[in-house]
N, C-alpha and C positions, 0 to 999 in steps of 0.2 A: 544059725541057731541062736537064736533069743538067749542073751547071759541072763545070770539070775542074781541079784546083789542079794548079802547077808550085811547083818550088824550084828556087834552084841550087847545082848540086851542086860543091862546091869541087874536089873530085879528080878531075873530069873534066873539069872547068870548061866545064859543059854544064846545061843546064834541062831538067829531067826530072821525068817525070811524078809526084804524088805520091800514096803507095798508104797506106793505113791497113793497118795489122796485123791478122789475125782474130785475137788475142789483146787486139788494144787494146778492136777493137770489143766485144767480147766484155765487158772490165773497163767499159765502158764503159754500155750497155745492165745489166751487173747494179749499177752503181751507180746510174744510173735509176731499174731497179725497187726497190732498197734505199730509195733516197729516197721515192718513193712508197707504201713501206710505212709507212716511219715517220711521214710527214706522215699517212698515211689514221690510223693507232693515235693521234696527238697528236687531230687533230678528231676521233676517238670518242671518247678519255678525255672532251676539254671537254664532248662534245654529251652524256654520258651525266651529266657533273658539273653541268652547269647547263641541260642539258634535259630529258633522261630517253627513255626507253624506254616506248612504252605501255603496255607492260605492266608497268613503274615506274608509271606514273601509275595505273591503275589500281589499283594495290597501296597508295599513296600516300594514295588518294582512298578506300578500304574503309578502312585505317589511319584515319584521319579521322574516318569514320563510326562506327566503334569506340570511338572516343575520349569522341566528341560521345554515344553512347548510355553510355559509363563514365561519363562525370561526373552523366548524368542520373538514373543507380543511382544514383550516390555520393550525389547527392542527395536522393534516395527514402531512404535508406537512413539518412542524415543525420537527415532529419525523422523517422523511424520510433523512430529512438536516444534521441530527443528525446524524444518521447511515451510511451518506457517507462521513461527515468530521471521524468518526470512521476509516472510509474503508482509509480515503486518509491519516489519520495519520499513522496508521498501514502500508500502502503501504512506505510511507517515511520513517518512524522511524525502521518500523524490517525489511518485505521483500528485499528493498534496501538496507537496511544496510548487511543482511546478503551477497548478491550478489555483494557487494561493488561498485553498481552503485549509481549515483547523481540523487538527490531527483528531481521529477516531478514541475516545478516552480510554483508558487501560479498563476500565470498569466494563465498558461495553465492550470488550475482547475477552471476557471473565478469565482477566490475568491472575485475578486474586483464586482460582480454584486450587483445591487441595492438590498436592504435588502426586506424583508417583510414587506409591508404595516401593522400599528398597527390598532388595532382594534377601536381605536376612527377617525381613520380619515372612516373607513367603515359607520359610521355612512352618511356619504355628498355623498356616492356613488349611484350614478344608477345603472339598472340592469345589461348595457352595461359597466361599470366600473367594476364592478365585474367581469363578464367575463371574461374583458381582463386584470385584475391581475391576477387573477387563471392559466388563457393562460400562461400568459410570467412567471410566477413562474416555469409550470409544463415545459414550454419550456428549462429554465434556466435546473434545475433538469436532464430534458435529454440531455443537453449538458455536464455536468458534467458526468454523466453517460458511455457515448459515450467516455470521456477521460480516466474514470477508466476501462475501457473495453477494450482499447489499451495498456495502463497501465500492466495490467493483463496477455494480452498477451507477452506485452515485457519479465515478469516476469517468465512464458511460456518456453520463449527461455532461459532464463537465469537459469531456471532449469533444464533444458537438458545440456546445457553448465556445469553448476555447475556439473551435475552430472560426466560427460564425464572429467572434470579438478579433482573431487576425484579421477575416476578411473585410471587419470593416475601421482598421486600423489605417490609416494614410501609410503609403507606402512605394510609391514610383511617385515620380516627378511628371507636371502636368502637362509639360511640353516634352517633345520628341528634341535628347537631347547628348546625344551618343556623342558626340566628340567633346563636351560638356564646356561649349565656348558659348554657351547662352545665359551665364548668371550676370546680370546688367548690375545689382546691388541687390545684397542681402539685408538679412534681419539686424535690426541696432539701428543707432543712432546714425541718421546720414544728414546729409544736406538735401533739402528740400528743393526742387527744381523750380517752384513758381515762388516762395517764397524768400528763397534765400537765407534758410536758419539752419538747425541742426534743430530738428525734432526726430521721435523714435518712428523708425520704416518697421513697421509689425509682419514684415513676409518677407518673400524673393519676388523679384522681377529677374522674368525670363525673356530676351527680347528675341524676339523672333518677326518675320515679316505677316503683313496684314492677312488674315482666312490659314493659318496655322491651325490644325485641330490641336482643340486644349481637353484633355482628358480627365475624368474622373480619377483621385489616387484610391479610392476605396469603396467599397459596396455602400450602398446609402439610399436617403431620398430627398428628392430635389426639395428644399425648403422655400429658396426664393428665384426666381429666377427673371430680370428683368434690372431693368432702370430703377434706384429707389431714390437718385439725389442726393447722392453721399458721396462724389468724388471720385465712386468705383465703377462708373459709368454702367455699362450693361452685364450683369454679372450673375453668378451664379453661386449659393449657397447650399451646401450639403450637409444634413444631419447624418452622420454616419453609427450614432447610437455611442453607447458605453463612455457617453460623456467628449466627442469628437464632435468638430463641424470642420470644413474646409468652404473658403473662398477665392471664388478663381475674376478679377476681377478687368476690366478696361476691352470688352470681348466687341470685337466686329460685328458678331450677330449671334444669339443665343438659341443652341438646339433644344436643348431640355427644357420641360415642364416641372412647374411646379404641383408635388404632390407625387412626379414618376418615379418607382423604384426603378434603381442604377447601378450596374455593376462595373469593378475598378476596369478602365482601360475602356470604356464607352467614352465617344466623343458628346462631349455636354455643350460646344461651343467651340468659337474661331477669334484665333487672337487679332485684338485693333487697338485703337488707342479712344476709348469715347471716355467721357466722364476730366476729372483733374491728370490727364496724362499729357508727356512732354515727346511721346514714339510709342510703335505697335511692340506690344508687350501685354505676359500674362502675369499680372500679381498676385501670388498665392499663399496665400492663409491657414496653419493649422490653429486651433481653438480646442480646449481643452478644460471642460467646467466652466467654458464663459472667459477664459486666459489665452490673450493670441502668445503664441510659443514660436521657438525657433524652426522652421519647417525642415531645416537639412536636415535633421536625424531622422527626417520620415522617411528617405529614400534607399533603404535599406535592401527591396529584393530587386533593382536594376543595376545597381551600383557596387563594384568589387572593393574591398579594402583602398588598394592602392587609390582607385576611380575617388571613392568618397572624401579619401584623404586630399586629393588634389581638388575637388569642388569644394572642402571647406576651407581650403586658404582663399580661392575666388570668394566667396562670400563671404570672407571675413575683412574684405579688404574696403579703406574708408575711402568713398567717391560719394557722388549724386545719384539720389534715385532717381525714376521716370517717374516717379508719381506722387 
């Protein structure tokens, strides 16, 4: 049952009923619903501040996933970084060096590219930001790549090269000399057998008996090959490239032609004594840019440590040449 309010009314001095205003209720009822609006808007701001919307959370929880597969790039990507500064040290410090070309510039490795984003700036990134580091990293990567790939191939050539420049390096001795009791007089100053002086002997003499096969030490082509009146009697001269010649000289009879390509360990001739010789003996010559050199260091793939060290006190020792 509905109460009913009285007041009393001083200027009638009477109690009389009391009536609410339809403007009061009115004010009244809209600040109500005013109140309840703002209270509903404050508990959404919080629920949405410190709970979230599902479909916040869901947005929240792919974010995350996101994150957790970027760092797992970043780190793919990391160790990738790693294994081609490997590859590009290694390219500069042994391969090159060994081939004695000039290192690949840091320029053209584009060493200078922007670093890896760290993982707290991932945090401020969109899904589109992501992306497009990932892109330009994995781009980056294949441009390096694409350089160690040309890189490689230079390297390529430069081992066909290398090999082709051992092969025509002087490197076995010209006469068959396995107990190595055939070095007659070496390189340096000796005495002169017909003249009787101490002038400079520019080779080895290997004495061995007359029709000896004398060999090539290196891949080549026969430059001279004959009599030319020089004291080397019938002899044979080999251009073997990259700034080599070898002379084999005082030969019994000459098989090689001039002008034939010639592989190391082909018989080129047979040891005699024709020309300024004093006995059957091969004299032999390395040249080097036009410089006759000492020929013992050329005997490097017949000869063991021990072996080379005992034929270079033979030939270092002071007697008479043959020639």
């Amino acid at each position: 049952m509905k109460k009913i309010k009285y007041y009393y009314n001083t200027h009638t001095l009477r109690y009389e009923k009391l009536e609410t205003p339809l403007r009061v209720k009115l004010l009244r009822v809209f600040g109500f619903i005013a109140a309840a609006v703002v209270t509903a808007a404050i508990i959404s701001v919080l629920a949405f501040r410190f709970v979230g919307s599902p479909n916040e959370k869901l947005l929240r929880a792919e974010n995350e996933r996101m994150k957790d597969r970027y760092r797992a790039l970043s780190a793919q990507t990391k160790k990738i970084e790693q294994q081609m500064k490997e590859l590009e040290d290694r390219d500069n410090e042994v391969y090159r060096s060994i081939f004695e070309a000039s290192p690949i510039p840091d320029s053209a490795r584009l060493e200078e590219l922007e670093k890896e984003r760290q993982i707290a700036l991932v945090e401020g990134m969109d899904q589109s930001d992501l992306i497009n580091s990932i892109a330009t990293t994995l781009n980056q990567m294949g441009s390096r790549i694409k350089v160690q790939q040309a890189s490689y191939k230079d390297l390529a050539g430069m081992v066909k090269n290398k090999e082709k420049m051992i092969a025509a390096t002087p490197a076995i001795q010209p006469v068959s000399n396995a107990d190595l009791k055939r070095i007659a007089s070496g390189y340096g100053y000796r005495i002169d057998p017909v003249y009787k002086t101490v002038k400079l002997h520019p080779g080895l003499d290997f004495s061995a008996p007359a029709g000896t096969p004398i060999y090539a030490t290196a891949d080549g082509s026969i430059e001279v090959a004959g009599n030319r009146g020089d004291g080397y009697g019938n002899c044979v001269i080999i251009n073997h490239g990259y700034g080599y010649k070898t002379l084999y000289g005082h030969m019994f009879r000459v098989k090689a032609r001039a002008g034939q390509r010639i592989k190391r360990g082909e018989v080129i001739g047979y040891v005699g004594s024709t020309g300024k010789s004093t006995g059957p003996h091969c004299h032999y010559e390395v040249i080097k840019n036009g410089n006759k050199i000492d020929p013992i260091y050329f005997f490097y793939n017949d000869l063991t440590p021990e072996q080379f060290d005992r034929l270079l006190k033979l030939a270092a020792a002071s007697n008479q040449s043959l020639d």
